[in-house]
VOBA-1610 file (N, C-alpha, C; in pm, whole numbers, padded with zeros to 5 digits, always signed):
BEGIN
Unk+09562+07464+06677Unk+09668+07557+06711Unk+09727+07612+06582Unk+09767+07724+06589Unk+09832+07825+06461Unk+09978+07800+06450Unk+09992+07790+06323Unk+10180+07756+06307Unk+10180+07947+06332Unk+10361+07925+06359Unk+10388+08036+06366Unk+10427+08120+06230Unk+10425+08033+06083Unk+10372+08110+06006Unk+10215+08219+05957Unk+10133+08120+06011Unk+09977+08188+06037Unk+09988+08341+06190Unk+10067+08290+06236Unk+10083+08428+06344Unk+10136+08567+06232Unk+10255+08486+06184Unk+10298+08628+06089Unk+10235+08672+06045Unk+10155+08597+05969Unk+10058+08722+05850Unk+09949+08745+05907Unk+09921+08743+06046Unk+09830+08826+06083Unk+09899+08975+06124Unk+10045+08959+06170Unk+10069+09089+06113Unk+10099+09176+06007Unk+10123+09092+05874Unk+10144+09192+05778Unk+10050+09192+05683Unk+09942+09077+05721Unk+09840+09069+05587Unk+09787+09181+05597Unk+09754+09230+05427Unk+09638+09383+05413Unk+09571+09340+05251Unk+09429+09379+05238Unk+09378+09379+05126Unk+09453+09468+05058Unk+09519+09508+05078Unk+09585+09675+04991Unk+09771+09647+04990Unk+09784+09657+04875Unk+09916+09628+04848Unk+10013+09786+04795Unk+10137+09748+04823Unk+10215+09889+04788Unk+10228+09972+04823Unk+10228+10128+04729Unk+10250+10235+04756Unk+10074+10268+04828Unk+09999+10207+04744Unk+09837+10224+04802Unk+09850+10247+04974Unk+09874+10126+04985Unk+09928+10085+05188Unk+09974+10194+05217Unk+10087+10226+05176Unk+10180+10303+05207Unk+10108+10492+05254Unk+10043+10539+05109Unk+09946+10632+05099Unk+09772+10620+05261Unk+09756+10481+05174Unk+09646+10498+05303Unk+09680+10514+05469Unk+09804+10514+05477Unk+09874+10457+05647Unk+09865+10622+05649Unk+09934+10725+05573Unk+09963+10809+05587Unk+09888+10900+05624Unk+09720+10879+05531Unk+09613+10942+05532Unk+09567+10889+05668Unk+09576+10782+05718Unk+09478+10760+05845Unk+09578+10822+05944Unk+09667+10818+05919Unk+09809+10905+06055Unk+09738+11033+06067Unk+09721+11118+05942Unk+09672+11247+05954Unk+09546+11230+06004Unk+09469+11164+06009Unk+09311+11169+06066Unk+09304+11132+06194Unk+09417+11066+06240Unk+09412+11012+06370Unk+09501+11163+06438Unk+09591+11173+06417Unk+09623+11366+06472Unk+09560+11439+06476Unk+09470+11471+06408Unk+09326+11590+06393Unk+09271+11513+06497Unk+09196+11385+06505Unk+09084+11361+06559Unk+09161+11336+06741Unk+09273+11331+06755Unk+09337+11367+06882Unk+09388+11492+06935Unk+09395+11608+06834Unk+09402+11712+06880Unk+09219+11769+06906Unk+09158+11721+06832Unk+09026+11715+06850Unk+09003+11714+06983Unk+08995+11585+07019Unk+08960+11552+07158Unk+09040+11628+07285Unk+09150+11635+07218Unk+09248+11705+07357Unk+09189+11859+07395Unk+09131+11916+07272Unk+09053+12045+07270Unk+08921+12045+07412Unk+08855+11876+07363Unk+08731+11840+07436Unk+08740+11869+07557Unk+08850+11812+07546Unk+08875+11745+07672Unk+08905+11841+07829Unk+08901+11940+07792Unk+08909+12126+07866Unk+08752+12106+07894Unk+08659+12084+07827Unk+08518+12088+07859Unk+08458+11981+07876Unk+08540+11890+07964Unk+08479+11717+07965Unk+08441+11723+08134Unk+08338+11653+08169Unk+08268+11647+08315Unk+08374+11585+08357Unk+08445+11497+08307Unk+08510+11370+08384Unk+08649+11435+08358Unk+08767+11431+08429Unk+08890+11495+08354Unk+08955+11357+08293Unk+08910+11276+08319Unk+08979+11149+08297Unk+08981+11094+08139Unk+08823+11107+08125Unk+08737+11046+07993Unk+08784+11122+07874Unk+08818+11013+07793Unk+08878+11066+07651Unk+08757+10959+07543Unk+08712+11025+07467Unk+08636+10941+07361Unk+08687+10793+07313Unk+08833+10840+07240Unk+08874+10747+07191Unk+08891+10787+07044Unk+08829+10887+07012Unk+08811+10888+06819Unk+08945+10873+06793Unk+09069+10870+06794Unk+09184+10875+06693Unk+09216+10712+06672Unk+09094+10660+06794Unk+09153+10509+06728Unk+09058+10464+06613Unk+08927+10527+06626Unk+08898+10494+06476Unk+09008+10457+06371Unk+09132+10583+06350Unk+09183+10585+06256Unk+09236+10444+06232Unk+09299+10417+06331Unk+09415+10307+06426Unk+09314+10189+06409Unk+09151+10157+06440Unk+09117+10052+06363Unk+09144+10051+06230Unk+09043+10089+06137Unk+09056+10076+05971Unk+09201+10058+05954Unk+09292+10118+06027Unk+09444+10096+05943Unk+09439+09914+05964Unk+09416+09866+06075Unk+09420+09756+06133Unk+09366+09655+06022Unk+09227+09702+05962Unk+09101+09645+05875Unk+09243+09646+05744Unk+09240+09729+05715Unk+09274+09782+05573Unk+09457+09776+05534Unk+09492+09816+05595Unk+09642+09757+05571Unk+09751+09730+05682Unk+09666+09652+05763Unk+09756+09592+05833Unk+09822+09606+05947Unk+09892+09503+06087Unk+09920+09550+06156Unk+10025+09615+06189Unk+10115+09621+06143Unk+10275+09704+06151Unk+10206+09827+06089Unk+10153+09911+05998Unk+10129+10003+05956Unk+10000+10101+06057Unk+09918+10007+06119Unk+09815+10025+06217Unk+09962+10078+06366Unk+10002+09986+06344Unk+10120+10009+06487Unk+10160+10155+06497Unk+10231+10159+06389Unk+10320+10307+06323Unk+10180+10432+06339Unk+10047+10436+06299Unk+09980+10494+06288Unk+09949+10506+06475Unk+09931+10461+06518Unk+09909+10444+06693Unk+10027+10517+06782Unk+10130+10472+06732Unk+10250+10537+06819Unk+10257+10653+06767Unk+10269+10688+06640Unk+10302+10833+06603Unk+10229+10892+06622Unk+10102+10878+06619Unk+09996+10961+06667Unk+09947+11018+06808Unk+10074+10911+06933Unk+10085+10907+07030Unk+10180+11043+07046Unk+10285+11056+06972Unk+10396+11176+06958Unk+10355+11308+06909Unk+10272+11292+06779Unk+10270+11390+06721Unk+10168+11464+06788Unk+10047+11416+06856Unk+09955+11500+06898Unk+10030+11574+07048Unk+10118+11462+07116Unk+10212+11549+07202Unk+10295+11635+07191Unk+10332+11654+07044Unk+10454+11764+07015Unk+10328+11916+06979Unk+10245+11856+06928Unk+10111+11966+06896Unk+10074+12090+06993Unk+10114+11968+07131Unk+10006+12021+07248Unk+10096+12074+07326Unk+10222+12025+07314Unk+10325+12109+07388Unk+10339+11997+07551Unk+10300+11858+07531Unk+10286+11764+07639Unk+10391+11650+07623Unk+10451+11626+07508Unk+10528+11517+07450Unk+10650+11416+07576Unk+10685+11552+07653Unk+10777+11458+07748Unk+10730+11496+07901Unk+10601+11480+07872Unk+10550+11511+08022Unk+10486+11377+08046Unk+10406+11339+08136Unk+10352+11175+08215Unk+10279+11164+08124Unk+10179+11250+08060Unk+10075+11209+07955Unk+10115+11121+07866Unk+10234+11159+07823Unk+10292+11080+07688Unk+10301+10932+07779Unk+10373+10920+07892Unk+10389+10791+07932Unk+10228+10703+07930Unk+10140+10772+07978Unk+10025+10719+08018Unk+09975+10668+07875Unk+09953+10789+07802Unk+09908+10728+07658Unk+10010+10618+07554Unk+10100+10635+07608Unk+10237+10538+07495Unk+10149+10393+07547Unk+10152+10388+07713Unk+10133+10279+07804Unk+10002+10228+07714Unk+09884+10280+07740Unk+09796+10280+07689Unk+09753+10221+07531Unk+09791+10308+07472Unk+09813+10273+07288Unk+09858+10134+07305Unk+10013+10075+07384Unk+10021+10012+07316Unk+09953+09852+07384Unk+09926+09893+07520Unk+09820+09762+07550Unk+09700+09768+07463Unk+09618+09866+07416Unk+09525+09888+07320Unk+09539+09754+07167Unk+09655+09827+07145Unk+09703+09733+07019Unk+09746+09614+07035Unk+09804+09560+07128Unk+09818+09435+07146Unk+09705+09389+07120Unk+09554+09414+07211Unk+09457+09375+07261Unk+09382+09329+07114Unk+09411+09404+07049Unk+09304+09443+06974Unk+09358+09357+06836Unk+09518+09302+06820Unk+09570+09245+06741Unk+09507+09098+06808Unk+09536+09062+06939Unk+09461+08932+06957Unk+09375+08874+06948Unk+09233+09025+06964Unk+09108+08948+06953Unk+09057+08957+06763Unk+09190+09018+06719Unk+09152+09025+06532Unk+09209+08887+06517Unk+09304+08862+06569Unk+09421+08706+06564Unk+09259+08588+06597Unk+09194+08626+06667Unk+09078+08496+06731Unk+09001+08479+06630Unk+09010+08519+06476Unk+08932+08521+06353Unk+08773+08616+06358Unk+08666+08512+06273Unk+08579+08630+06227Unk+08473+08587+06357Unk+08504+08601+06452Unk+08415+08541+06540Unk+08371+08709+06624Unk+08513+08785+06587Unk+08526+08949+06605Unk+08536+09047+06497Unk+08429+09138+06558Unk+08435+09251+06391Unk+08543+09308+06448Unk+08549+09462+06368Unk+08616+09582+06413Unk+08559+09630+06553Unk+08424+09575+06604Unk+08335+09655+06698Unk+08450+09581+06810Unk+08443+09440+06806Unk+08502+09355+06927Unk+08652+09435+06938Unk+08699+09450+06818Unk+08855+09480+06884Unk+08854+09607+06933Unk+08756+09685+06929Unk+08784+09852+06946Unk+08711+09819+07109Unk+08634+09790+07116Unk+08608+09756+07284Unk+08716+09670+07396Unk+08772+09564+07332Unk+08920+09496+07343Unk+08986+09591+07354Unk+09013+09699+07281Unk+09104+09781+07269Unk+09106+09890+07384Unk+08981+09918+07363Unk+08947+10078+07469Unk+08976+10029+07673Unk+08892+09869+07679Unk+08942+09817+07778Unk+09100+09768+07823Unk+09167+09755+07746Unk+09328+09727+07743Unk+09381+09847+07786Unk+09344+09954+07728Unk+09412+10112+07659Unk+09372+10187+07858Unk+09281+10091+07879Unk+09249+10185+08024Unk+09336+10133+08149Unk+09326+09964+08119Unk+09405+09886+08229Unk+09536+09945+08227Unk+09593+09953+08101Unk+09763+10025+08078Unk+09787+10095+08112Unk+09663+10235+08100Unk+09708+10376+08162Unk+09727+10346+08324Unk+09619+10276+08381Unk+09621+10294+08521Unk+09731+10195+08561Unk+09789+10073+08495Unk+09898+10036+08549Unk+10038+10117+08512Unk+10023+10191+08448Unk+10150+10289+08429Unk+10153+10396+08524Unk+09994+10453+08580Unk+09996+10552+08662Unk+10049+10481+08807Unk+09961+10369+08842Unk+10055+10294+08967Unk+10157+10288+08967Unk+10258+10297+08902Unk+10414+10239+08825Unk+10471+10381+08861Unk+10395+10482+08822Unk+10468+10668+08827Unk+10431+10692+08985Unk+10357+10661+09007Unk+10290+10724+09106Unk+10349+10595+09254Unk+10338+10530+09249Unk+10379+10435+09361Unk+10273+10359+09428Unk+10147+10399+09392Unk+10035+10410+09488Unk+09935+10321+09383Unk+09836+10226+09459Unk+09766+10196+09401Unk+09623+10252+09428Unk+09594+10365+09486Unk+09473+10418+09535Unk+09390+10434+09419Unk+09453+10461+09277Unk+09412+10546+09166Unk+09314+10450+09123Unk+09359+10264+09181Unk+09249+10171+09112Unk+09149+10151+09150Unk+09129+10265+09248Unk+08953+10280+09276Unk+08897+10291+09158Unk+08897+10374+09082Unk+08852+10407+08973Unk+08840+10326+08849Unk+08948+10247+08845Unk+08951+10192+08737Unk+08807+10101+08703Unk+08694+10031+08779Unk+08614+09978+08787Unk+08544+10073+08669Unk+08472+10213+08698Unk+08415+10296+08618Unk+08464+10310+08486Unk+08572+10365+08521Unk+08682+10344+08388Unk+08644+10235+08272Unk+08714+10118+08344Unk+08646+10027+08251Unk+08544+10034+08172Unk+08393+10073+08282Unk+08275+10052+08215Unk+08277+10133+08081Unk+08332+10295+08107Unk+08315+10364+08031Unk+08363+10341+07923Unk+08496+10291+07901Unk+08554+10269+07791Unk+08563+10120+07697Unk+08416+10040+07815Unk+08384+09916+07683Unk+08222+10001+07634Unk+08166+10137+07690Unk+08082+10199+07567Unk+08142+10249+07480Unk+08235+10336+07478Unk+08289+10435+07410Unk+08391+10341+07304Unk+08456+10206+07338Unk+08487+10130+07260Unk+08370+10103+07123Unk+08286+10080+07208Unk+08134+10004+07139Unk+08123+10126+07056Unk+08146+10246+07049Unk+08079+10356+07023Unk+08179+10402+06855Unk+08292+10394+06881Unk+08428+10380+06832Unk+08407+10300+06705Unk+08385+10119+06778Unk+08396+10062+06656Unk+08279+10058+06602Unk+08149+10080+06618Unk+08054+10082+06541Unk+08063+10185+06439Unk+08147+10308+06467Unk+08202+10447+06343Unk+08317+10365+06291Unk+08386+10270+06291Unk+08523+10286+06243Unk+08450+10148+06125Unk+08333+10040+06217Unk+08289+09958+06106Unk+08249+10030+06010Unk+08179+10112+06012Unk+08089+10189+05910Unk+08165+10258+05762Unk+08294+10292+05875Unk+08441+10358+05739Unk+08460+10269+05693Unk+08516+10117+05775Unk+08597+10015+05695Unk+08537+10008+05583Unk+08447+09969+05564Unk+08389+09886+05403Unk+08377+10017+05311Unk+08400+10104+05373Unk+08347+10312+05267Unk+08528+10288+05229Unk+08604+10282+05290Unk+08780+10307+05274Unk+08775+10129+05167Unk+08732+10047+05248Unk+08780+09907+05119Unk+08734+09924+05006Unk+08658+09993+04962Unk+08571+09985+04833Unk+08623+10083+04740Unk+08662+10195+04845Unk+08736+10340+04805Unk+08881+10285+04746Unk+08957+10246+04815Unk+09091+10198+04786Unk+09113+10109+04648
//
């Protein structure tokens, strides 16, 4: 069992110290806004209206890899706002669905990094994408009153432990290109 000092520094430990941290959080904030206004673009020409890739959590892993979880956090939520103030959606249900979302994502994805090296970046971004889906649809039950919507969620799921898989196999590939870089 983990003292609850070993819990802490799984949230603040980062190979990257300082203003560095500070700089890299900033740079992955901006990559995670592009790569969500990105998708929100897609997402007008997506078969499914539901299905979202996932790319802005790339960013939101590596921050995770690279400096840490409070700075990974900050990069997730704001990126939750800013792509809503972008889109002109910020205080509409979307924002609820995705806030909901993001932040079961990050929990998820802090626990199965917390379970040591037994998980890469691939495990938490599939952890993640599956969390990020259960949240939306228990927030939509929550708005909505109705649980009809969890028909779906079965598919859902599936889709978003590929697109997880899909996610962290790009976001492994950055981590060690950004650790080496830094």
């Amino acid at each position: 069992m983990r003292s609850s000092a070993e819990y802490s520094s799984i949230l603040v430990e980062s190979p990257i110290a300082g203003s560095r941290r500070v700089a890299l959080a900033g740079m992955l904030l901006v990559c995670a806004v592009v790569l969500g206004l990105v998708e929100s673009y897609l997402l007008a020409w997506a078969p499914v209206p539901w299905l979202r890739l996932g790319l802005a959590n790339i960013a939101v892993l590596i921050a995770l890899s690279c400096v840490g979880a409070r700075y990974a956090f900050a990069v997730s939520m704001l990126r939750v706002m800013l792509v809503g103030v972008a889109t002109g959606t910020l205080f509409g249900p979307g924002t609820l669905l995705a806030v909901s979302g993001a932040t079961c994502a990050f929990g998820a994805m802090v626990i199965v990094r917390a379970a040591g090296p037994r998980f890469s970046v691939v495990g938490w971004s599939v952890a993640g994408a599956s969390a990020h889906v259960a949240g939306q649809f228990a927030a939509a039950a929550a708005v909505t009153g109705s649980i009809a919507l969890l028909s779906l969620a079965p598919l859902s799921i599936l889709a978003s432990v590929l697109l997880g898989l899909a996610t962290g196999l790009v976001a492994r590939s950055l981590v060690s290109r950004v650790s080496t870089a830094v």
